[in-house]
KEVO-390134 format. One line per 4 residues: number of its first residue (from 1); their letters; for each residue x negated, y negated, z of C-alpha. Coordinates in nm, 3 decimals. Each point is the difference from the previous one (the first is absolute). Layout:
<nodes>
NUM = A = X,Y,Z ~ ...
</nodes>
This chain:
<nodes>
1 = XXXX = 2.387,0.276,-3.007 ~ -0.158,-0.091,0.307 ~ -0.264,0.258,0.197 ~ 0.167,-0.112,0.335
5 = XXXX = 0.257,-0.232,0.140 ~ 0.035,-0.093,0.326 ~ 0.344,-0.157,0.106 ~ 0.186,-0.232,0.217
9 = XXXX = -0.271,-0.046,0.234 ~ -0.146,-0.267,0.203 ~ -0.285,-0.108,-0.149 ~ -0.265,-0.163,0.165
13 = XXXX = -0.250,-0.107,-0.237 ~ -0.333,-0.032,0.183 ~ -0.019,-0.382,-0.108 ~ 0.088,-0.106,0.371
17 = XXXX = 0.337,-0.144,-0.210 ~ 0.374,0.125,0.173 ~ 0.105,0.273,-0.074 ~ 0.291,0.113,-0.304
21 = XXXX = 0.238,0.302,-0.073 ~ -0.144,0.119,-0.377 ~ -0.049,0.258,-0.223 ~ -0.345,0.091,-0.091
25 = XXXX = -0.099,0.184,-0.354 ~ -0.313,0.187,-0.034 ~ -0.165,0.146,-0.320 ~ -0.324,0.120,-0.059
29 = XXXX = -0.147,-0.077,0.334 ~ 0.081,-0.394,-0.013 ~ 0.321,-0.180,0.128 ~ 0.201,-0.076,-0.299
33 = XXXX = 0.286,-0.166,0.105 ~ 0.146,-0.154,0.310 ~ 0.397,-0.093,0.020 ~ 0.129,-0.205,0.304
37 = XXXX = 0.323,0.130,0.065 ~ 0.294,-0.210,0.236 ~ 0.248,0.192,0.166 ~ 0.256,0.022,-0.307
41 = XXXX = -0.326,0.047,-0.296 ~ -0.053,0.327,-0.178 ~ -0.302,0.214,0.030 ~ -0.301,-0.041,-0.281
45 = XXXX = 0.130,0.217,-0.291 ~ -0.204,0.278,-0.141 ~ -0.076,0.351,0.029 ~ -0.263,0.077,0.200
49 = XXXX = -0.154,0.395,0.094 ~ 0.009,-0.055,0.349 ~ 0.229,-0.290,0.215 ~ -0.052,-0.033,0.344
53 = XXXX = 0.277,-0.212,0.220 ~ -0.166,-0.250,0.254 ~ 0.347,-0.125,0.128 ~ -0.068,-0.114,0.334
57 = XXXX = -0.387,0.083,-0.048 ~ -0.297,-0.253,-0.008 ~ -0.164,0.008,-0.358 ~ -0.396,-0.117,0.007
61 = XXXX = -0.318,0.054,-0.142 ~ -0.212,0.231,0.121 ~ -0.289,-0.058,0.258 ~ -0.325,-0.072,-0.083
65 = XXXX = -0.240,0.145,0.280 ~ -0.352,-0.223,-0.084 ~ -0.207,0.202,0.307 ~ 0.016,0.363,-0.027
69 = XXXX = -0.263,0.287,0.027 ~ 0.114,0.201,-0.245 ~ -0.378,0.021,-0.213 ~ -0.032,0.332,0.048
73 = XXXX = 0.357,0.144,0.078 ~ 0.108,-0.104,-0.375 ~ -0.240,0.259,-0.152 ~ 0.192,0.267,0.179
77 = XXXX = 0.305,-0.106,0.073 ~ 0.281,-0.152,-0.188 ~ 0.263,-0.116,0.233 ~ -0.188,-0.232,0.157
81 = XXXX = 0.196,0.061,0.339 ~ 0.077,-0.181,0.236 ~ -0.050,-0.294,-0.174 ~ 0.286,0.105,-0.317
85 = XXXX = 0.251,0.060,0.288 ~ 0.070,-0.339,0.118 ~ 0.079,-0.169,-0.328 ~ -0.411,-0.077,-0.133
89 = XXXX = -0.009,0.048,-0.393 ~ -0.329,-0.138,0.004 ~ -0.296,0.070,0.192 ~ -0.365,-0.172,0.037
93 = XXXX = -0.275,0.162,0.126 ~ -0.411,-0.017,0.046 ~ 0.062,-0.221,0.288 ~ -0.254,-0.091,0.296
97 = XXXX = -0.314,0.041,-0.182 ~ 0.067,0.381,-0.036 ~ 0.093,0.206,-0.301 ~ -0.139,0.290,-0.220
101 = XXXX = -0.155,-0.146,-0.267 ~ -0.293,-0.033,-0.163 ~ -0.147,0.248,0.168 ~ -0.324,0.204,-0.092
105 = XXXX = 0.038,0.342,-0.030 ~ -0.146,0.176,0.302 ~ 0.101,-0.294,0.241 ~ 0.404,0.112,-0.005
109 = XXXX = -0.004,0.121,0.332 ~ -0.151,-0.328,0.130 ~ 0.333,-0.188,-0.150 ~ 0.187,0.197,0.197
113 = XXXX = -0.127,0.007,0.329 ~ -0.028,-0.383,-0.043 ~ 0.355,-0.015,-0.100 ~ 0.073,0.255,0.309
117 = XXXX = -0.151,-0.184,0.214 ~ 0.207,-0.372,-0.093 ~ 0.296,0.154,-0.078 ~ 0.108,0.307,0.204
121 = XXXX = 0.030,0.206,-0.361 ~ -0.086,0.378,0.102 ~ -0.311,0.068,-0.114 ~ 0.093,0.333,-0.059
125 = XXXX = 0.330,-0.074,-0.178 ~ -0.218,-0.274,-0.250 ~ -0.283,0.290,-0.074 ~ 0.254,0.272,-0.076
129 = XXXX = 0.262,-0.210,-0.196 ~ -0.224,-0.262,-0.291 ~ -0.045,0.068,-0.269 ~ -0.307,-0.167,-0.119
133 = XXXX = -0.095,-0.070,-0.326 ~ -0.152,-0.345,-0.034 ~ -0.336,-0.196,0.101 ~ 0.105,-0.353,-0.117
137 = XXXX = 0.322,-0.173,0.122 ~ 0.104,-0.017,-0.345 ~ -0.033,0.373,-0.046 ~ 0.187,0.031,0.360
141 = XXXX = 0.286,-0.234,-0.176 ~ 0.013,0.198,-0.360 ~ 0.072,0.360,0.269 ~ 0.256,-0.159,0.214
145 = XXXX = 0.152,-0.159,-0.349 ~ 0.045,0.346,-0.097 ~ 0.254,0.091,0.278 ~ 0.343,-0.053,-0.001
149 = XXXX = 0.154,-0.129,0.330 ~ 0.264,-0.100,0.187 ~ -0.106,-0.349,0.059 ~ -0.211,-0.237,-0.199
153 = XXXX = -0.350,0.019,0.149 ~ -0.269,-0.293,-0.031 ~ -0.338,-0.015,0.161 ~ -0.324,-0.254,0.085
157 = XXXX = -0.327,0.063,-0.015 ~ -0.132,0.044,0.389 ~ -0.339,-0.192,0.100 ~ -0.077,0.343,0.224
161 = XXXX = -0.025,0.225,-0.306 ~ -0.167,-0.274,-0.233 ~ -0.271,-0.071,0.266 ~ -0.090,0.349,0.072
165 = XXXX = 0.012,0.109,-0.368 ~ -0.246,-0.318,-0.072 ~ -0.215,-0.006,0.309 ~ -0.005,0.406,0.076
169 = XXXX = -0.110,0.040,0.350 ~ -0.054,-0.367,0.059 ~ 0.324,-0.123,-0.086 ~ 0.211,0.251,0.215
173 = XXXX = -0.201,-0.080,0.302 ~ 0.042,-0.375,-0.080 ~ -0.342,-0.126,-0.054 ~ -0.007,-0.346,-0.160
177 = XXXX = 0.066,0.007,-0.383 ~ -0.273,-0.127,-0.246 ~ 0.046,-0.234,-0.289 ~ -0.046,0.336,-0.212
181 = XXXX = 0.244,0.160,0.212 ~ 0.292,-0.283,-0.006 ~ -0.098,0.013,-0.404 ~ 0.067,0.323,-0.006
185 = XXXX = 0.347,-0.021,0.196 ~ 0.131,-0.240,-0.167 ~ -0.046,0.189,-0.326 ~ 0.232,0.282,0.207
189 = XXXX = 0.207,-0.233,0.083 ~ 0.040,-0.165,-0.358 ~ 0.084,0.319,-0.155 ~ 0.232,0.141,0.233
193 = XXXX = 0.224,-0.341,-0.087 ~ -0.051,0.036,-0.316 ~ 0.147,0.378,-0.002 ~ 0.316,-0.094,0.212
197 = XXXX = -0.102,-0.048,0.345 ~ 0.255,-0.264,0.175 ~ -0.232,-0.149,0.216 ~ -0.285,0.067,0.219
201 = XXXX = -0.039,0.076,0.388 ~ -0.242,-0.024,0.271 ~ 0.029,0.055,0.376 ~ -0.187,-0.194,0.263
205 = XXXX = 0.124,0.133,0.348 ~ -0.189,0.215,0.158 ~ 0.268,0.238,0.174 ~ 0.012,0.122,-0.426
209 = XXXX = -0.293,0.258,0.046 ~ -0.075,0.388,-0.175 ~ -0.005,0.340,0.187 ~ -0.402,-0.081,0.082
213 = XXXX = 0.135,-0.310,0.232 ~ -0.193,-0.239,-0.325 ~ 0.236,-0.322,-0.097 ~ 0.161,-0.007,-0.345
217 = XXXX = -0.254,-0.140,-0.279 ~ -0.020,-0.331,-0.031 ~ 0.149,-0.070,0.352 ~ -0.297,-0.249,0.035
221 = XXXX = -0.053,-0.142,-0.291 ~ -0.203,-0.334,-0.075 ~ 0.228,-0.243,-0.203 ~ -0.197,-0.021,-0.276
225 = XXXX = 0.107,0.384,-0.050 ~ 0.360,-0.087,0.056 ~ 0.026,-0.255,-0.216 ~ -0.169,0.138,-0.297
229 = XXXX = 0.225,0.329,0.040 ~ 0.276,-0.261,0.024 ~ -0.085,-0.158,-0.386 ~ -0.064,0.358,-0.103
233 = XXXX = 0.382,0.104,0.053 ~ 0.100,-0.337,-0.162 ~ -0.178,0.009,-0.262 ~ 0.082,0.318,-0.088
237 = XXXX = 0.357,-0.118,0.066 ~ 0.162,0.205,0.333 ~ 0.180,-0.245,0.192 ~ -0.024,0.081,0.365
241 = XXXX = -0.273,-0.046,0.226 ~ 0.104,0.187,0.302 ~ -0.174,-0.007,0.356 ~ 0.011,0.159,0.349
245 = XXXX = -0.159,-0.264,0.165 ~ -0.271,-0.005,0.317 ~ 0.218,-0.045,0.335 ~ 0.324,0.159,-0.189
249 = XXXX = -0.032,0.277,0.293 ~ -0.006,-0.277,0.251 ~ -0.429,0.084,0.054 ~ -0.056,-0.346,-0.080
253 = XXXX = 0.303,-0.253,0.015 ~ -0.267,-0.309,-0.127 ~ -0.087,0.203,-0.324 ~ 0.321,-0.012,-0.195
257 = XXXX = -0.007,-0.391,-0.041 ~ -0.331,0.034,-0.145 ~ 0.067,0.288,-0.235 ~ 0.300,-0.254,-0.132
261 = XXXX = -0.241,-0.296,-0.036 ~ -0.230,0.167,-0.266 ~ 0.338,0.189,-0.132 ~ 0.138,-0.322,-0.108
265 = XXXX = -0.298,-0.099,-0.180 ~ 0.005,0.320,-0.126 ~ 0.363,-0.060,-0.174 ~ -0.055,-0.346,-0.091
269 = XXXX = -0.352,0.113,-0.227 ~ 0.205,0.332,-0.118 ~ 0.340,-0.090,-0.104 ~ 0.144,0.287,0.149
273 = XXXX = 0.226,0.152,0.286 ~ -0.188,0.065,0.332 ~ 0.176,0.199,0.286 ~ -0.058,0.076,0.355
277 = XXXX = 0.120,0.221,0.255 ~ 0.166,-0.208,0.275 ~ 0.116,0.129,0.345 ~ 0.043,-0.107,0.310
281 = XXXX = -0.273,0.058,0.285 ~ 0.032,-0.044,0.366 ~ -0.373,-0.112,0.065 ~ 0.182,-0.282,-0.217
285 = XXXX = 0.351,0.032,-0.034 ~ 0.038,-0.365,-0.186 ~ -0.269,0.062,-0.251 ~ 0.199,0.175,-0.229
289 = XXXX = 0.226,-0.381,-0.071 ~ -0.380,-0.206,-0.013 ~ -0.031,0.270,-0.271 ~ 0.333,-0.057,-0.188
293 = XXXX = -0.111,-0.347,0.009 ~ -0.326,0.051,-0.132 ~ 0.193,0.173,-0.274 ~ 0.278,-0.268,-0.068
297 = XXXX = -0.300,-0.259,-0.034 ~ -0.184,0.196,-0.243 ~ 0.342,0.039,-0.220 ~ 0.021,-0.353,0.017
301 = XXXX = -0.397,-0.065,-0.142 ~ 0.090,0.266,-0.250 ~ -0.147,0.316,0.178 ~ 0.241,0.242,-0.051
305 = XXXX = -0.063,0.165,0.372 ~ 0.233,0.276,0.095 ~ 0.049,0.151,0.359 ~ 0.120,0.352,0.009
309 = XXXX = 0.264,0.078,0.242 ~ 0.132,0.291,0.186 ~ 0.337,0.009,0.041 ~ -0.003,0.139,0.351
313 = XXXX = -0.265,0.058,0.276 ~ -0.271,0.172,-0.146 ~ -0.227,0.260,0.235 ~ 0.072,0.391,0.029
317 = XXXX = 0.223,0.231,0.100 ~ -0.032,0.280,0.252 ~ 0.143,0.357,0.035 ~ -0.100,0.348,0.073
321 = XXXX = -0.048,0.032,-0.362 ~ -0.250,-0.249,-0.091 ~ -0.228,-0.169,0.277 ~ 0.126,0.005,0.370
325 = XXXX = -0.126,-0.086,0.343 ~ -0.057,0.445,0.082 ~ -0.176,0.103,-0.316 ~ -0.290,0.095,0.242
329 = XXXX = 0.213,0.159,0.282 ~ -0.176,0.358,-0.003 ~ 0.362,0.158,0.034 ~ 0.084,-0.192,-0.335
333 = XXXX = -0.328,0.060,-0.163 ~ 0.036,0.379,0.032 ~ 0.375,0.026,-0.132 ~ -0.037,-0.222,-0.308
337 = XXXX = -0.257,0.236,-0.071 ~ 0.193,0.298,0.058 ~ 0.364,-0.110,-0.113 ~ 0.146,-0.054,-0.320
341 = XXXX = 0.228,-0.396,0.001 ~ 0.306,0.199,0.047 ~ -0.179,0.228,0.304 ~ -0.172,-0.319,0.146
345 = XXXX = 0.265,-0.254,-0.001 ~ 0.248,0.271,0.240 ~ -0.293,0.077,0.254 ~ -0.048,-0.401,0.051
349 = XXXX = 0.337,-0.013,0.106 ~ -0.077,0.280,0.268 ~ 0.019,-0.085,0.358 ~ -0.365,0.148,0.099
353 = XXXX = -0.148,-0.120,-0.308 ~ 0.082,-0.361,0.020 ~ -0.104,0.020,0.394 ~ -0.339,0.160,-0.125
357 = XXXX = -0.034,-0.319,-0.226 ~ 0.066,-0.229,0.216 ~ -0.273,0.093,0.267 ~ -0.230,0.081,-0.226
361 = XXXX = -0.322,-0.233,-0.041 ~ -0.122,-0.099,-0.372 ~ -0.268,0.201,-0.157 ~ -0.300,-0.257,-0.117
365 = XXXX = 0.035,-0.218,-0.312 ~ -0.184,0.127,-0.335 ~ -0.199,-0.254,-0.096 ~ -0.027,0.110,-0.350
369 = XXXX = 0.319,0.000,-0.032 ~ 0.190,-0.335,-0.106 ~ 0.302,-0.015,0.184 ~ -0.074,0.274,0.239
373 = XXXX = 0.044,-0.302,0.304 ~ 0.408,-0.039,-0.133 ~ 0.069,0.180,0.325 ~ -0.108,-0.248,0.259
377 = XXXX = 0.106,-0.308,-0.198 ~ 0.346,0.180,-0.008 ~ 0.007,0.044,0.356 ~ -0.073,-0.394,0.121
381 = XXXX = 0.305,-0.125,-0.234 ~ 0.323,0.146,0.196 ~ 0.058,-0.448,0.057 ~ -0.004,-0.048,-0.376
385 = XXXX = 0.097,0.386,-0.095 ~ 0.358,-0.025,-0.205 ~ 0.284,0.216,-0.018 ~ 0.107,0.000,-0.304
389 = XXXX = 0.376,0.167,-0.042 ~ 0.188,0.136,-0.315 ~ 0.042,-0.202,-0.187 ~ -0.335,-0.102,0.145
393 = XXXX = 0.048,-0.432,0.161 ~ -0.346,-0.160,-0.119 ~ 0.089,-0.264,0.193 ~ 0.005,0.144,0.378
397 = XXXX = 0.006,-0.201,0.327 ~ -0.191,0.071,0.298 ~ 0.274,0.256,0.153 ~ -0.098,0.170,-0.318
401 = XXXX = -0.354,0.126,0.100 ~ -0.106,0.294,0.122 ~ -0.136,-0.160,0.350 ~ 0.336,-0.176,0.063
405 = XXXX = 0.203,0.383,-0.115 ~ -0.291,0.107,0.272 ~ 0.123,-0.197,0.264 ~ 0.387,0.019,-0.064
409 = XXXX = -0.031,0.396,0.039 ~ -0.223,-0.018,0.273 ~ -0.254,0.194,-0.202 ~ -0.382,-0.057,-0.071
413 = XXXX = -0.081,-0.184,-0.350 ~ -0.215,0.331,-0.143 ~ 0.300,0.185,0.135 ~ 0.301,-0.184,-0.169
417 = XXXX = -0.222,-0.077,-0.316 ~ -0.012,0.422,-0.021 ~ 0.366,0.044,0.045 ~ 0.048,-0.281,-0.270
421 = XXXX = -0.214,0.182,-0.243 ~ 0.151,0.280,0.040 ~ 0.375,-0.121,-0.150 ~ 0.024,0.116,-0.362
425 = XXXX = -0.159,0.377,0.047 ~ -0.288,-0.186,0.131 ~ -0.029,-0.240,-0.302 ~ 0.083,-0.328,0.129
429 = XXXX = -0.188,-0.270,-0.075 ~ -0.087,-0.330,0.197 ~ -0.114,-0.309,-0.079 ~ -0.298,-0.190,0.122
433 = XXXX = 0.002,-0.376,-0.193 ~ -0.359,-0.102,0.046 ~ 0.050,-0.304,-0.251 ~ 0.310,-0.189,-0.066
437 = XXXX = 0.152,0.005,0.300 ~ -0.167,-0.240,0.249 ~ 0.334,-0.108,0.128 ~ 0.204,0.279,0.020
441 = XXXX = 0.197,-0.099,-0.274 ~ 0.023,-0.046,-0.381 ~ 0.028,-0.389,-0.046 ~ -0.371,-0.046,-0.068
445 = XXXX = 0.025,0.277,-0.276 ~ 0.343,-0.171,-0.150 ~ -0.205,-0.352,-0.011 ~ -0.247,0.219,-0.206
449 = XXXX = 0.242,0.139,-0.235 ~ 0.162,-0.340,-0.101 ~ -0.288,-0.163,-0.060 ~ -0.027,-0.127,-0.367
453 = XXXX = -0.368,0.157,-0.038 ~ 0.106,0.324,0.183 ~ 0.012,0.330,-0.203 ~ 0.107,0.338,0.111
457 = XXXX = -0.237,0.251,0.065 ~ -0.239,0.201,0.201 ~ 0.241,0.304,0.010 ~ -0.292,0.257,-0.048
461 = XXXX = 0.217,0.192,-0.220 ~ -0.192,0.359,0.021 ~ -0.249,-0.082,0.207 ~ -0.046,0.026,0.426
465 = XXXX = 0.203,0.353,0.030 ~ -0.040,0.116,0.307 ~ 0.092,-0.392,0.143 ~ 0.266,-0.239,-0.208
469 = XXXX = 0.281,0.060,-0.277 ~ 0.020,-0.385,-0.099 ~ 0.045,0.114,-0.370 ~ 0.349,-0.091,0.125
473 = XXXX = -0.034,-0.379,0.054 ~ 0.289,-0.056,-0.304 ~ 0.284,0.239,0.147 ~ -0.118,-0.174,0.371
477 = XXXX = 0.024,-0.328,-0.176 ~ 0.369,0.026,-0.102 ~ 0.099,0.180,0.301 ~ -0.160,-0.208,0.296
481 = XXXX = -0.087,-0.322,-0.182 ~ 0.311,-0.024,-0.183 ~ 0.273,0.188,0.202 ~ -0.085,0.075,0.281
485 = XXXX = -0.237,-0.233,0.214 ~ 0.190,-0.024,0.336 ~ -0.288,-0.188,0.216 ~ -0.009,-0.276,-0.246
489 = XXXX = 0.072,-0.173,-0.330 ~ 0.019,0.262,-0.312 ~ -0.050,-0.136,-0.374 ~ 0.176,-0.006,-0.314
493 = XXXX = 0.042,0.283,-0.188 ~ -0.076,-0.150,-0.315 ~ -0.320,-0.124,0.167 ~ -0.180,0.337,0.141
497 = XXXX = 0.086,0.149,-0.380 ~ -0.169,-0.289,-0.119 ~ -0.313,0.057,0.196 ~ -0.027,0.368,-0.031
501 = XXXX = 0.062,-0.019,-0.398 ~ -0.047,-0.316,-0.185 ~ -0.279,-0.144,0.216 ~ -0.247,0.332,0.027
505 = XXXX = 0.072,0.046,-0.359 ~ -0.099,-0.371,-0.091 ~ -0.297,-0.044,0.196 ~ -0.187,0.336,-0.213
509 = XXXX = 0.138,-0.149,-0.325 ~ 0.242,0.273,-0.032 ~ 0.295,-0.253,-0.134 ~ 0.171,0.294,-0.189
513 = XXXX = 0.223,0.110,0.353 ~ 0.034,-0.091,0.337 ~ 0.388,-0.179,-0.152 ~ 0.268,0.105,-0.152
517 = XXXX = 0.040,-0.173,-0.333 ~ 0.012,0.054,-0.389 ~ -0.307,0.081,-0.159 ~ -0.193,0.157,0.355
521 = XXXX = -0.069,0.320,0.083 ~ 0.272,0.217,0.114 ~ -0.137,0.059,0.328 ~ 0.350,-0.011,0.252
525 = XXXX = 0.106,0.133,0.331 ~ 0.358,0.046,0.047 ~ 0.056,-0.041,0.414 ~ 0.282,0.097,0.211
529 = XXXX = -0.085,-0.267,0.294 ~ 0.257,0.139,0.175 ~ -0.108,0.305,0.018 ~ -0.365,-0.077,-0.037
533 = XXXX = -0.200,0.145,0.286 ~ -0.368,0.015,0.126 ~ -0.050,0.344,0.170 ~ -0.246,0.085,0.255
537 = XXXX = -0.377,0.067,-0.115 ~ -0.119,0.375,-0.027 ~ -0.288,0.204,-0.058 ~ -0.001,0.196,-0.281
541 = XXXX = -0.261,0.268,-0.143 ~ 0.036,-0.014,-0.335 ~ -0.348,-0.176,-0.118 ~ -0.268,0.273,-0.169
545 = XXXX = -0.190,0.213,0.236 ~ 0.348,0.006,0.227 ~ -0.146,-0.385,0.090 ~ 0.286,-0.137,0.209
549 = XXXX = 0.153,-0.384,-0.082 ~ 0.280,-0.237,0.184 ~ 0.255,-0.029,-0.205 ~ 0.329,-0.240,0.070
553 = XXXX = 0.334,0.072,-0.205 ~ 0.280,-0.218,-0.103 ~ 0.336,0.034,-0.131 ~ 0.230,-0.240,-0.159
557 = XXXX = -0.164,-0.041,-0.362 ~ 0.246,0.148,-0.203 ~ -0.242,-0.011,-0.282 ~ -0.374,-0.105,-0.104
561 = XXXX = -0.061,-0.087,-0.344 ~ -0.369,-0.041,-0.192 ~ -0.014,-0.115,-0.362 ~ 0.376,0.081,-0.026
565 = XXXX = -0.021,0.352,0.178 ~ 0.180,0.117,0.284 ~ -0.311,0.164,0.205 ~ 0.168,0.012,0.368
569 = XXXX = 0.398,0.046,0.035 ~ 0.117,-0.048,0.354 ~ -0.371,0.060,0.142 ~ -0.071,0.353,-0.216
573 = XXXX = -0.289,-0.016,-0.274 ~ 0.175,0.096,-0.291 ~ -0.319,0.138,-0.137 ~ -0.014,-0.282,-0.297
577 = XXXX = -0.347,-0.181,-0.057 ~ 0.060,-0.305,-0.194 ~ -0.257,-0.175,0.204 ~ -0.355,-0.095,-0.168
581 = XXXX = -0.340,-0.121,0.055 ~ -0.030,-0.423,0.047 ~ -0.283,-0.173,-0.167 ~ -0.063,-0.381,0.011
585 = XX = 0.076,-0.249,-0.238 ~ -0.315,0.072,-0.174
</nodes>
């Protein structure tokens, strides 16, 4: 008696290998039994409670997301949208130096306007919706292994919250560590391995700052610190030493070479997995392959160096929702104030209102505020300002942005960038690509994506609301990359499974999933490619504290399986948690 069987589907295993029609047996959260099947075989015999038929339907694992935000959305919520909606079983977070833990009581509210300030996470909606309950990280692991989930959830410890809970004052407002200060980091570092911690992370570009304008912890960092921290993870045996390096903004296209010189010496003294965030930059847009080089070298000495890739042009998005080029209009000003979404949204579209918009002149900037100067950055992009569609094209040409829409209906850029914005009830979204997209196309971000090295990542699952949804980089990677690509070569199938399963899985030592075969975890999407679909990214306000979130739907997964559960059937939560806390090896 099996738990589940899934039937007469095409399996593709996550190995890279070509795919086969089989039958796949599931009980007690593992993969049991897998039986190829030709066109004249029977099915796998035995019961099982529930049978679902994959005929026609792709049959993989399920997607391991290894940078997400999720640190302090977990203690509230248990979906773990958007991030369970487009096939991810798995989840990592405490990514760019940035996470909730250890934290001194008293100093909670610092956490969060640092990770406000890096990551676009409401304030508001992080005050109002943790739960805390822990000082250590290995108290913050022992709550979050209490809940029950509907992905797997694994953390690293972040260099932000170790420095500040070491240093106090000194190390948030990065003053040069001590020997008794790197002593007593490492120590933080050590233990959080040693309770479960997957690996460790650090940030070192300066556009990562807090609500006060001050750069993450540790953004300037002697070596000596970042090495020692570095031993202190391996020691204590996390696996993953994970960095957003100086210049990964473009503020300094010299410093990423360097930050991969003492990286590789790094791996080679450590033994362990070091990865990068890797985009492309147009004050350099060939760095980004010197990098990949850099990387395929240090593989070849026996650093294990890997670049993170995006899988499409990575920047923002803008809309009358989120941040626009007339959020200090007066006109607008006044009726966000006064209207509910609903109320707002129908007097944009009104003739006098959008005139009174459009003549308007800007109120001053806020300097207090962090991004209170989105508005005039919006407004000087209508040349690289995308229109984005439904299903939304993330590769668009130059007839595709707003100046060029401008000119073809005779209209001024502010003018047809309004009207654009206003499609969808005054929701639509467009896209500005301010990395990975020097050339107006994806080829540089497809070299990326094949390269041996390469991983998947940088989605941001939960993290910059009001600007990106890139928690869907797997439904976008079987969709454009392996489907539907029409301005250049796609990929196999077999490969972009490979990548978004297998690979993340393998380089955090999670070799229990990312494949389907006997004896792993039970972790499988079941995908209806043709009817698979990437829909068009909207704002919702469903965080605590009515904090508002882009959020990007899909449809074609028939079903979404952790640990042998069926947790999503045909893109509805079924409500079951199967999913559980991650700790390291160790």
């Amino acid at each position: 008696m099996f738990d589940l069987k899934i039937t007469g589907g095409t399996v593709v295993d996550g190995t890279g290998a070509d795919r086969f029609t089989a039958d796949v047996a599931v009980k007690d959260g593992k993969i049991v039994e897998i039986r190829r099947r030709g066109p004249s075989d029977p099915p796998l015999e035995g019961n099982a409670t529930e049978t679902i038929d994959a005929t026609g339907k792709i049959v993989a694992p399920g997607f391991v997301d290894i940078h997400t935000h999720y640190d302090g959305q977990v203690s509230w919520d248990s979906v773990l949208e958007p991030s369970s909606n487009h096939g991810v079983t798995t989840v990592v977070a405490g990514n760019c130096g940035v996470g909730f833990a250890p934290v001194r009581p008293g100093s909670e509210e610092w956490l969060i306007a640092l990770m406000e300030g890096v990551e676009d996470i409401p304030g508001t909606a992080l005050t109002e919706g943790i739960t805390w309950g822990w000082e250590s990280y290995a108290e913050y692991l022992d709550v979050i292994g209490t809940r029950e989930l509907a992905v797997d959830f694994g953390s690293q410890i972040a260099h932000g919250t170790v420095r500040a809970y070491a240093m106090g004052e000194r190390g948030a407002r990065n003053e040069p560590a001590t020997p008794e200060d790197i002593a007593a980091m490492s120590r933080l570092v050590r233990e959080a391995a040693e309770a479960g911690a997957l690996g460790f992370s650090s940030s070192r570009t300066i556009a990562h700052r807090a609500m006060d304008g001050e750069p993450v912890p540790g953004t300037y960092a002697a070596e000596d610190e970042l090495f020692a921290l570095g031993h202190a993870m391996a020691a204590g045996g996390a696996g993953v030493f994970e960095l957003a390096p100086q210049g990964a903004a473009g503020e300094d296209i010299v410093a990423p070479k360097k930050e991969l010189e003492w990286m590789q010496r790094l791996g080679s003294e450590i033994d362990c997995a070091l990865s990068f965030a890797l985009i492309q930059v147009d004050a350099d847009p060939n760095l980004w392959r010197e990098q990949l080089d850099i990387s395929a070298a240090a593989h070849e000495a026996g650093s294990r160096l890997h670049p993170q890739i995006a899988a499409r042009p990575f920047g923002m998005l803008l809309g009358f929702p989120g941040h626009h080029a007339f959020t200090h209009r007066p006109t607008y000003r006044r009726l966000k104030a006064e209207c509910t979404r609903e109320e707002l949204a129908a007097r944009l579209a009104e003739p006098a209102v959008r005139q009174a918009i459009l003549s308007e002149d800007d109120l001053p900037i806020d300097p207090t505020k962090l991004f209170d100067g989105m508005f005039a950055l919006a407004q000087n992009v209508t040349e690289r300002l995308y229109y984005l569609g439904e299903p939304p094209n993330y590769e668009p040409t130059d007839e595709d942005t707003v100046a060029a829409i401008a000119r073809e209906r005779g209209q001024d850029p502010l003018a047809a960038m309004y009207d654009l914005m206003l499609e969808a009830d005054a929701g639509n979204m467009l896209m500005f690509p301010m990395f990975n997209y020097s050339n107006g196309n994806h080829d540089a971000i497809r070299e990326m994506i094949t390269h041996p090295a390469g991983v998947m990542g940088l989605s941001d699952g939960g993290a910059h609301c009001s600007m990106i949804c890139d928690a869907s980089y797997p439904t976008f990677l079987l969709t454009h990359w392996a489907r539907d690509r029409h301005r250049g070569a796609t990929l196999p199938l077999e490969y972009v499974i490979r990548k978004q399963a297998h690979d993340t899985a393998q380089l955090f030592g999670l070799t229990d999933r990312g494949v389907i075969a006997v004896g792993k975890k039970a972790d499988v999407n079941v995908i209806d490619m043709n009817a698979l679909t990437l829909h068009a990214p909207r704002m919702a306000y469903d965080l605590p504290a009515g904090g508002h979130r882009l959020v990007q739907g899909a449809s074609g997964y028939d079903a979404t399986i952790v640990s042998g559960v069926v947790t999503r059937r045909h893109g509805a939560d079924t409500g079951a948690r199967p999913g559980r806390l991650v700790r390291g090896a160790r």
